[in-house]
C-alpha positions in Angstrom: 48.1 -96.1 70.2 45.7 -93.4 70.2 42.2 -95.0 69.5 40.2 -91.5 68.8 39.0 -91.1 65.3 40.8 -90.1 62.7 41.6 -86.4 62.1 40.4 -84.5 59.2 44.6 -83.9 58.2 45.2 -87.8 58.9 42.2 -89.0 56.4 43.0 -86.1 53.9 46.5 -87.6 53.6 45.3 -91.1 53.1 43.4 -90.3 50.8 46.3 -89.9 48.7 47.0 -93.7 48.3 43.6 -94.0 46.7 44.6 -91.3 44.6 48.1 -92.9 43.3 47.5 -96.5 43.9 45.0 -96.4 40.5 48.0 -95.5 38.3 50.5 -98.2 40.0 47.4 -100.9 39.4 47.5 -99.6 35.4 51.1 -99.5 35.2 51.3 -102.9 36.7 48.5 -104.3 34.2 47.6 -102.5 31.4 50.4 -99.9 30.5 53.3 -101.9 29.3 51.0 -104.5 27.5 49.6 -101.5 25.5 53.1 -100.3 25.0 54.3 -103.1 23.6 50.9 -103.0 21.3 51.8 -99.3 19.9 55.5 -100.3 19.5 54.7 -103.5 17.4 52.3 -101.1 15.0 56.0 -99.3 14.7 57.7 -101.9 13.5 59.6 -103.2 17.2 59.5 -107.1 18.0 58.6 -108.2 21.7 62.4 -108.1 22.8 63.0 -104.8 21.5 59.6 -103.0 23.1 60.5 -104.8 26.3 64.1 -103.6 26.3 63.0 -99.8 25.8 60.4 -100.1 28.7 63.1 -101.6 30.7 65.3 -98.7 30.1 63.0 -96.1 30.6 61.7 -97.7 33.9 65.6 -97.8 35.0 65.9 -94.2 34.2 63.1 -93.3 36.1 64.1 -95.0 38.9 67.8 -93.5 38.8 66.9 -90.0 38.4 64.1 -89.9 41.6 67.2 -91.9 43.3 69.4 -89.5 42.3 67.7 -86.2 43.2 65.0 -87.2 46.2 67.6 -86.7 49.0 68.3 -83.0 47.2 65.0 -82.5 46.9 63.9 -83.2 50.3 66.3 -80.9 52.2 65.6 -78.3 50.0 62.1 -79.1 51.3 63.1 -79.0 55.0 62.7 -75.6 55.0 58.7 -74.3 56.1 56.2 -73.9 53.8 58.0 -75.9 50.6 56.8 -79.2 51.1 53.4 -78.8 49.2 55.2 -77.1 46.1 57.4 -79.8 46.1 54.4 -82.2 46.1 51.9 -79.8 44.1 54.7 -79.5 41.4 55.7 -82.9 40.8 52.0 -84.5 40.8 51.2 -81.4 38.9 53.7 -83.2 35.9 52.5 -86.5 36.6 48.8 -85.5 36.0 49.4 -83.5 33.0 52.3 -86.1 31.4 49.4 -88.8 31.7 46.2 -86.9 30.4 48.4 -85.9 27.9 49.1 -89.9 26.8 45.4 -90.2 25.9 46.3 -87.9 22.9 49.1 -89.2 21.6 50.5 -92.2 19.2 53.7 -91.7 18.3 55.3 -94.8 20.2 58.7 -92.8 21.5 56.8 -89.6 22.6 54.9 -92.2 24.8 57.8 -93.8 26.1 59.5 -89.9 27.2 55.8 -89.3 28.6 55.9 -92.6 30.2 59.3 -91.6 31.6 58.0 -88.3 32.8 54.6 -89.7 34.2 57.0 -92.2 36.6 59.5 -89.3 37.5 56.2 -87.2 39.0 55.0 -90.3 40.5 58.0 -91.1 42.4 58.5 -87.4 43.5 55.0 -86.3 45.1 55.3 -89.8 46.3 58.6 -89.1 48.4 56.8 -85.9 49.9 54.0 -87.8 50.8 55.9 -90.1 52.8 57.2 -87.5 54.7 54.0 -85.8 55.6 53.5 -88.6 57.4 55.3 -87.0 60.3 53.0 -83.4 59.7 49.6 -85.3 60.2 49.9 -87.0 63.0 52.1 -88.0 66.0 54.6 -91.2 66.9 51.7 -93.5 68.8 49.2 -93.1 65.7 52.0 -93.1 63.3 51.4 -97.3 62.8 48.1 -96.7 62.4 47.3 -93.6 60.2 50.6 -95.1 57.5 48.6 -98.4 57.6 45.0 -97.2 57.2 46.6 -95.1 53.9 47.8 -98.4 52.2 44.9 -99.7 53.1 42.5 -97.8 51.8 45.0 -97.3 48.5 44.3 -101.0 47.9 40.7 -101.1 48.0 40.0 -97.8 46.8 42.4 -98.3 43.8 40.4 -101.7 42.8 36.9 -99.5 41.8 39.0 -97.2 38.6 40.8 -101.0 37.8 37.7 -102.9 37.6 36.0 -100.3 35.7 39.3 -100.0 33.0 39.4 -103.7 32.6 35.7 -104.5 31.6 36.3 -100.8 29.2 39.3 -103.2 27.6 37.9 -106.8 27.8 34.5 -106.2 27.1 35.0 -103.0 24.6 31.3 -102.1 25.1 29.5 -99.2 23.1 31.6 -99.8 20.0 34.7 -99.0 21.6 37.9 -100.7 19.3 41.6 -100.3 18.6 43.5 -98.4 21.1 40.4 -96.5 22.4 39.8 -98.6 25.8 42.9 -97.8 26.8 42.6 -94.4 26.2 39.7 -93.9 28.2 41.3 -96.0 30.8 43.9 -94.0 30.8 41.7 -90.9 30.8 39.4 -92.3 33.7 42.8 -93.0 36.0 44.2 -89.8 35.5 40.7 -88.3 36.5 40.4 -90.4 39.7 43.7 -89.3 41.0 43.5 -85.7 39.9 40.2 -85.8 42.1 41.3 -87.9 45.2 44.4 -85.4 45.4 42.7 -82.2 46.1 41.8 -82.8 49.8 45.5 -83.1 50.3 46.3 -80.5 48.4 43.4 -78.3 50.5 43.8 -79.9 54.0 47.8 -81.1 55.2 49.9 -78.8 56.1 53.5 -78.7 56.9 54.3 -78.8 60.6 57.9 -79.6 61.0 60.5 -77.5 58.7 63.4 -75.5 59.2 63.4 -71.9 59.3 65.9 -69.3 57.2 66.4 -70.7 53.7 70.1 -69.8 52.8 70.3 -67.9 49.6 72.4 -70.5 47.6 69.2 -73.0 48.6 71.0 -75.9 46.4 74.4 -75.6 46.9 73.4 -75.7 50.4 70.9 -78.7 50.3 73.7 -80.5 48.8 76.0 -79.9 51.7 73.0 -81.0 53.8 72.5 -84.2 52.0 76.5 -85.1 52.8 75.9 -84.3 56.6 72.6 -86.1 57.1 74.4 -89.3 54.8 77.4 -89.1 57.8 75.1 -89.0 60.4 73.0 -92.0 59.4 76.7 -93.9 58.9 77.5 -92.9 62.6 73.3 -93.3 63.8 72.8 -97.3 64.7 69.2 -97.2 64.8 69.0 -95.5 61.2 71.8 -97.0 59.8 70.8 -100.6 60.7 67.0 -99.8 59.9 68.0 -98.9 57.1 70.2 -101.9 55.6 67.5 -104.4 56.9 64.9 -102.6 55.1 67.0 -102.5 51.6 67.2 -105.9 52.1 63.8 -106.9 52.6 62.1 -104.6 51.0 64.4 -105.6 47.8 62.4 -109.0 48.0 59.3 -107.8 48.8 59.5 -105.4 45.3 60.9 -108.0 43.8 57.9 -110.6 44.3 55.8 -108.0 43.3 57.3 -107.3 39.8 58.0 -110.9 39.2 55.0 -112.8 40.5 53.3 -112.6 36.9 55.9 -113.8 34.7 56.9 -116.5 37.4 53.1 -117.7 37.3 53.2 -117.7 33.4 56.7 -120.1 33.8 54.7 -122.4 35.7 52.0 -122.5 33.6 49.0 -120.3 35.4 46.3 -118.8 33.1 46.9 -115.2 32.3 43.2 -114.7 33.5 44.3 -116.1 36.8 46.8 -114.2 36.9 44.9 -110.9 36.5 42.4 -111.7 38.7 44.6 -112.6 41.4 45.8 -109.4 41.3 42.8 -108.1 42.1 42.2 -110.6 44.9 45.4 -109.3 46.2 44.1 -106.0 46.4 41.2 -106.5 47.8 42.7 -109.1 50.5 45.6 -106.8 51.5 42.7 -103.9 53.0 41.1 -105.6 55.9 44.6 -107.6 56.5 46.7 -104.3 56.9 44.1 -102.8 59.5 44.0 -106.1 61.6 47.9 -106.0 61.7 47.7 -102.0 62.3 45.6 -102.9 65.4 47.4 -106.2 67.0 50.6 -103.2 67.1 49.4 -102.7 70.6 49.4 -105.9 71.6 53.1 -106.9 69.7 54.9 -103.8 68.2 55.2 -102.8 65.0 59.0 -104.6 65.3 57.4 -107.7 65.9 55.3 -107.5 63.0 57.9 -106.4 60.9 60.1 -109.4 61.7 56.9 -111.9 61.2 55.8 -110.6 58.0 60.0 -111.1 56.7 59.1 -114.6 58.1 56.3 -114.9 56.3 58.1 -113.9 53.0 60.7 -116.5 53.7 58.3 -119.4 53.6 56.4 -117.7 50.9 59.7 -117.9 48.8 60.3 -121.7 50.1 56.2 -122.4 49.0 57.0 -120.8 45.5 59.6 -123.3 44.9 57.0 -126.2 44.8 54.1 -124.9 43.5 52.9 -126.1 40.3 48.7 -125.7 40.4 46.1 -122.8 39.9 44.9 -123.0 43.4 49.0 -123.0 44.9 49.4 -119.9 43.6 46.0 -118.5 44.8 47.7 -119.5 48.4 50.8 -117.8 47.7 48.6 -114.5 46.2 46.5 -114.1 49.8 49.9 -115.0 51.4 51.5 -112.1 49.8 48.4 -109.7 50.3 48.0 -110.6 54.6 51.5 -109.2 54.5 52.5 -106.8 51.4 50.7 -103.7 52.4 51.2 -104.5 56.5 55.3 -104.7 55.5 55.4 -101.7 53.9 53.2 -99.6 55.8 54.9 -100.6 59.2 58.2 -100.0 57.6 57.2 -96.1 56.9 55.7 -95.3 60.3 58.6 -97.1 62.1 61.4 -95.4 60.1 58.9 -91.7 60.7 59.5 -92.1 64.5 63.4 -93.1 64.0 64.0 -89.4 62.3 64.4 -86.3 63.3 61.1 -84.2 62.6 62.4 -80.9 61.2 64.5 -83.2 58.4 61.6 -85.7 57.7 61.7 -85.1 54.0 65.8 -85.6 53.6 65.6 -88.6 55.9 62.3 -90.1 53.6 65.0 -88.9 50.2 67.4 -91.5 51.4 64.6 -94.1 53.1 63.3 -93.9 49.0 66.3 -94.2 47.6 66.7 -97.1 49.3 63.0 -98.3 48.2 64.1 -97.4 44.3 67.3 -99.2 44.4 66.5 -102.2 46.3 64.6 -103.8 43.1 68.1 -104.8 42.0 70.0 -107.5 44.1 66.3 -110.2 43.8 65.5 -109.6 39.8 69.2 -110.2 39.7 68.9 -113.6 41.9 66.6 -114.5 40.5 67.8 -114.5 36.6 70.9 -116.0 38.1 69.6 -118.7 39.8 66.7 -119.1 36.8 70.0 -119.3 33.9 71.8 -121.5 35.9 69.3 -124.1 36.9 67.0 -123.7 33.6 64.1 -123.3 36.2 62.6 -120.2 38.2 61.3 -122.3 41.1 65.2 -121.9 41.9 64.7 -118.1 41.1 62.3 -117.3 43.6 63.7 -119.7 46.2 66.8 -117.9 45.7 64.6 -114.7 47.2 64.6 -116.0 50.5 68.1 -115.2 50.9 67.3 -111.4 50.8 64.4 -112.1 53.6 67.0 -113.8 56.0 69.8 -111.0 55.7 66.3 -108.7 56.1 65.5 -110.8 59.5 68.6 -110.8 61.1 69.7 -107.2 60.5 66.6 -106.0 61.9 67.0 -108.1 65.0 69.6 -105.6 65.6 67.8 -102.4 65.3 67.2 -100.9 68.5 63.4 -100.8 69.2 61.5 -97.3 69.0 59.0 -98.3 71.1 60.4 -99.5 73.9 59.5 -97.1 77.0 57.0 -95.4 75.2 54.3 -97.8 76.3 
């Protein structure tokens, strides 16, 4: 890897994690609690406000699914990628600010919707920047140093929100803590947007837009899909990676209401979330720099390890201080997972189709949270116990492992 300092395109493009990783810490927190709130002034019980989150999440999810292959070959072509990316954080800034004004509790589930629709987009077009701002040996590096600063830079808006809503200071009541958490989030990414909106530009594109740009983009999508089938290295990447990355999603979403089954405060639970945060920064640099040494395959594989016995360690925890082991577990690895997984998959593709290669790499990252919440509400029914539900996790980490023992390495003879 290339050890000279970060470039001025490389640290602008980072910064977007800081940006974005401040609304996933609200969603994750704060959001559907407050939802639930505003649906139970309506009239709706607890099952009925968690069912209509549920389904708007799953729509979400379905639609960015759905088009972000579409999307990113019409964004192959030079000089598209920002709109794409300016247009769909554009509706993700302007659906949240506008949730700070409004009460009705459907109209904030459709804004909720829309907020998560421009998340995931500008998020699929910042994956594939990846490949503008820098090249394949600083690749590891640059993708790791952006989750990294995400986490930490995301904890300062977070910290600041949940004193605003604990503490309700300056006569602050009802809904109005939220609001302004809300308010300050929104602000925070707006602002840690505009050097990547200023600074990174598009490299790699095609040239000669046809004039039927969709119908065309759809014909695109259907070559690149047959290409992958009939590419070993892609293909396999990309089956290992739906599987682990299915687990790893899956621990993330489930880790709260698993630690509430077994009996952890809800103010541990908060605050180990924040831990995790703060944990997963210096941990994902360290593992971005021992890349030299191993490979980022390597690491890959050990961190799917590492979620294997996490999944096994779940199974008999039962104390506070268990699942404070199994928090900085998770955080060592988390971050160092996904990040690798990015930069290893941007030096698999083809450069001037980065963004329709990162539309089905995503759609692959939406749809994986399916096969573990599904284990695990199997296994959790049919044993009466979610120790067996997160144990049953590990089998998603082992068909991860073994797949990815078969993808061909990127790295070898680059060294």
């Amino acid at each position: 890897m290339n050890k000279q300092r970060l470039t001025k395109q490389e640290i602008c493009w980072s910064l977007y994690d800081v940006a974005n990783s401040a609304y996933i810490l609200l969603l994750t927190a704060v959001i559907p609690i407050y939802m639930k709130s505003v649906g139970a002034a309506a009239g709706y019980s607890n099952s009925e406000t968690t069912s209509h989150w549920g389904v708007i999440q799953a729509a979400g999810t379905f639609v960015v699914a759905l088009l972000a292959p579409v999307l990113g070959a019409m964004a192959d072509y030079q000089g598209r990628k920002k709109r794409f990316f300016a247009f769909f954080f554009g509706l993700s800034i302007v659906s949240m600010f506008a949730m700070i004004f409004v009460d009705n509790y459907f109209v904030l589930l459709v804004i909720n919707l829309i907020t998560s629709l421009g998340y995931a987009g500008a998020n699929n077009f910042y994956d594939a920047f990846l490949v503008d701002v820098t090249t394949d040996d600083r690749m590891d590096y640059v993708s790791s140093f952006g989750y990294a600063v995400g986490y930490i830079g995301s904890c300062i808006p977070f910290i600041v929100c949940i004193l605003l809503i604990l503490l309700q200071p300056f006569g602050l009541s009802g809904t109005m803590p939220v609001k302004i958490s809300l308010g300050i989030t929104a602000v925070w990414w707006l602002v840690f947007t505009i050097p990547m909106l200023r600074v990174v530009k598009q490299k790699y594109g095609l040239t000669d837009p046809p004039k039927k740009l969709v119908r065309s983009s759809i014909c695109s999508v259907w070559k690149t899909f047959r290409k992958i089938l009939k590419d070993k290295k892609i293909g396999l990447f990309l089956l290992a990676y739906f599987f682990y990355i299915d687990g790893v999603d899956t621990i993330i979403r489930m880790s709260t209401s698993f630690g509430a089954d077994v009996g952890i405060a809800e103010s541990q639970l908060v605050l180990a979330l924040l831990v995790t945060q703060i944990v997963a920064f210096p941990a994902v640099l360290v593992c971005a720099k021992l890349v030299n040494r191993f490979s980022s395959r390597n690491i890959i594989l050990f961190s799917i390890a590492v979620y294997v016995g996490i999944c096994v360690f779940g199974f008999f925890l039962s104390t506070a201080w268990q699942f404070w082991v199994l928090a900085i577990a998770v955080a060592v690895v988390q971050g160092t997972i996904q990040a690798l997984s990015r930069s290893y998959f941007g030096k698999l593709i083809p450069k001037e189709a980065n963004n329709e290669y990162f539309g089905f790499y995503n759609i692959l990252g939406k749809y994986a949270t399916i096969l573990g919440p599904l284990l695990m509400a199997l296994f959790t029914t049919l044993t009466g116990n979610s120790r067996y539900g997160v144990l049953s996790i590990a089998v998603l980490f082992v068909a991860g492992f073994v797949t990815f023992c078969f993808v061909p390495d990127v790295e070898k003879g680059r060294k």
